[in-house]
C-alpha positions in Angstrom: 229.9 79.2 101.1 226.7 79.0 99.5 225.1 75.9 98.9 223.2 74.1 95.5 219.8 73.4 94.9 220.3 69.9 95.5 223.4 68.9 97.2 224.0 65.2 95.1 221.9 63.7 93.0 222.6 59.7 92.5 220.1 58.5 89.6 222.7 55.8 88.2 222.5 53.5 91.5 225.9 54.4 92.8 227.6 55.0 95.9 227.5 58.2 98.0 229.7 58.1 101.2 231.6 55.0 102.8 230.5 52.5 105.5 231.3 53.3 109.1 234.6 55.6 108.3 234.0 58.7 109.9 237.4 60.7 107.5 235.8 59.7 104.8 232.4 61.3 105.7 231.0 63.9 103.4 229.2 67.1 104.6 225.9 67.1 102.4 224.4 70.3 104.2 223.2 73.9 103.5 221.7 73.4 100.0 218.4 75.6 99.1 216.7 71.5 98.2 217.0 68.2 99.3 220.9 66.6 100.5 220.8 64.1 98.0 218.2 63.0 95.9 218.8 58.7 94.8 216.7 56.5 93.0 218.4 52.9 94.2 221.9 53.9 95.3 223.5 53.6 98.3 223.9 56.4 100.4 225.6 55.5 103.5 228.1 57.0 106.1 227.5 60.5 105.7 226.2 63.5 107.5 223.6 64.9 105.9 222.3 68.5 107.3 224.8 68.7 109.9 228.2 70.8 109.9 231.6 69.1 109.7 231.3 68.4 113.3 227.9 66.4 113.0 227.0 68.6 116.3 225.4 71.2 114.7 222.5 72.0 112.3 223.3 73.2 108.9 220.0 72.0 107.4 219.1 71.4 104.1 215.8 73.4 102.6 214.1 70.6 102.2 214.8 66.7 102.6 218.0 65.2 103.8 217.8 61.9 101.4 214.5 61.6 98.7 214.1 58.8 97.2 215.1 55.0 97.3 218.0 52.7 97.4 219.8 52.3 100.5 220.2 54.6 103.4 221.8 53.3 106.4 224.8 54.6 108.9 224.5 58.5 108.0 223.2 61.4 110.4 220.3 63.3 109.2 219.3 66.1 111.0 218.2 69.4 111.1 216.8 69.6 107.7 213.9 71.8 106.8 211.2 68.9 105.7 212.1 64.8 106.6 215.0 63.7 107.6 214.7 60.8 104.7 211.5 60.6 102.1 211.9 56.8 101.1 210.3 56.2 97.7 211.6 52.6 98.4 214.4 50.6 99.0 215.4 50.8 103.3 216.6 52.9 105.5 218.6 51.1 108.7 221.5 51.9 110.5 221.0 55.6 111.0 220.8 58.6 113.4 217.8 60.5 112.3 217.4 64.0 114.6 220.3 63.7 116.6 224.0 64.3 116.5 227.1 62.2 115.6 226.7 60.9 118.8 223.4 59.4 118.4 222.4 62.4 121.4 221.4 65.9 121.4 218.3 66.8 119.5 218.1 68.6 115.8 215.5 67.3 114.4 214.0 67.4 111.1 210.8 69.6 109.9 208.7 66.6 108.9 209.2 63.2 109.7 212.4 61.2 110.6 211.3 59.1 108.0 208.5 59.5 105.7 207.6 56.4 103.5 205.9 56.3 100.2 205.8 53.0 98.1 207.5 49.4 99.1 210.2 50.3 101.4 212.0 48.2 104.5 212.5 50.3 107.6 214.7 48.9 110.5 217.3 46.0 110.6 217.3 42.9 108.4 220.0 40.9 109.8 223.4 42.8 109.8 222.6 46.2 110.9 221.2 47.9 114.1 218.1 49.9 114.1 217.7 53.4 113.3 217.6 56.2 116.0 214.5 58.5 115.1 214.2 61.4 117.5 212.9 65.0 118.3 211.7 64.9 114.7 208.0 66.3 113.8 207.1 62.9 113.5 209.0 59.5 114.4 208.0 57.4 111.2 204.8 58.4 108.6 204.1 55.5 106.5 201.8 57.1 103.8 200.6 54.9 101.6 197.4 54.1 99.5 197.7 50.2 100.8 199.4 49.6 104.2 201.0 46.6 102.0 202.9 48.2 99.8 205.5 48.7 103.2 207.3 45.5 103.8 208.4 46.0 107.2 209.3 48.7 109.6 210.5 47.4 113.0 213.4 47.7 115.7 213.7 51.1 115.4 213.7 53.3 118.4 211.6 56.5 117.6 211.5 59.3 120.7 210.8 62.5 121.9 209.2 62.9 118.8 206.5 65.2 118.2 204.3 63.2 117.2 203.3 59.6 117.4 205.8 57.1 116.9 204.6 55.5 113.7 201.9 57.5 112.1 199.8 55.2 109.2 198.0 56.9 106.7 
C-alpha cells in the first residue's frame, strides 16, 4: 500500500487510538509526512511508525506525532525526523525508539522528543515515565526561555545519540 502525506490529522481535539488495548491499536506508519499531526487531542495507544507487529520500522517521512495535546501509551519509532514534536500539551506513558516491547532499538531521525512552547514531559501522577532510546537525541527542549517548559522528569532516556536532555 502506499501511504498519505500525513497519516491523521486531529485539529478538533479529539481522540486518536484507545488507552492500553492493544486490538484496538491503529498502525499510523509509512506516510510521505508526519503520523499524525494534533493540535490538543489525545493521541494515545497507538503505534506510530511501526508495522502491525510494533517490531519493525515502517517509518514515517517525517514526525511520528507534531504538535500538542496529549501523547501518552503509543510506540514511536523509526520515523524519519522526531519521534514526537510537542508544540505543547505532554507526552507520558510512551515507548519512544523501541519496540512494542519497550526493547530493541528503532529509533527516530531527530529527537525522541523535541519540545517547542509550554509542554509537560514525564509522569504527573497516574502514568509511568516515557522510554526514550537509540533516538538522535533523548529529549531537545528548544525554546527561546527555558520557562516556557513546565516540567520534564522521570523519564528514562538511553543509548541515545546524543545527550540525554539537550537545552537550547
Amino acid at each position: 500500500a502506499i501511504g498519505n502525506g500525513t497519516g491523521i490529522v486531529n485539529m478538533t481535539g479529539g481522540f486518536v487510538g484507545k488507552y492500553y488495548s492493544v486490538a484496538a491499536r491503529n498502525v499510523i506508519s509509512g506516510n510521505t509526512g508526519n503520523g499524525v499531526e494534533t493540535s490538543g487531542g489525545v493521541i494515545a495507544g497507538n503505534l506510530i511508525g511501526l508495522d502491525v507487529t510494533g517490531l519493525k520500522a515502517l517509518g514515517n517521512g517525517g514526525s511520528g506525532v507534531f504538535g500538542g495535546g496529549d501523547i501518552s501509551t503509543n510506540v514511536i519509532s523509526g520515523n524519519a525526523s522526531h519521534g514526537i514534536d510537542l508544540t505543547g500539551g505532554s507526552a507520558s506513558a510512551n515507548f519512544i525508539g523501541l519496540n512494542v516491547y519497550g526493547l530493541g532499538e528503532i529509533g527516530n531521525g531527530g529527537a525522541g522528543v523535541h519540545a517547542i512552547g509550554p509542554v509537560w514531559i514525564g509522569p504527573r501522577t497516574v502514568f509511568p515515565r516515557n522510554q526514550i532510546a537509540h533516538n538522535h537525541a533523548g529529549i531537545w527542549l528548544e525554546s527561546p526561555s527555558f520557562a516556557s517548559i513546565e516540567q520534564v522528569g522521570g523519564d528514562s532516556t538511553f543509548d541515545n545519540g546524543g545527550l540525554g536532555i539537550v537545552d537550547g
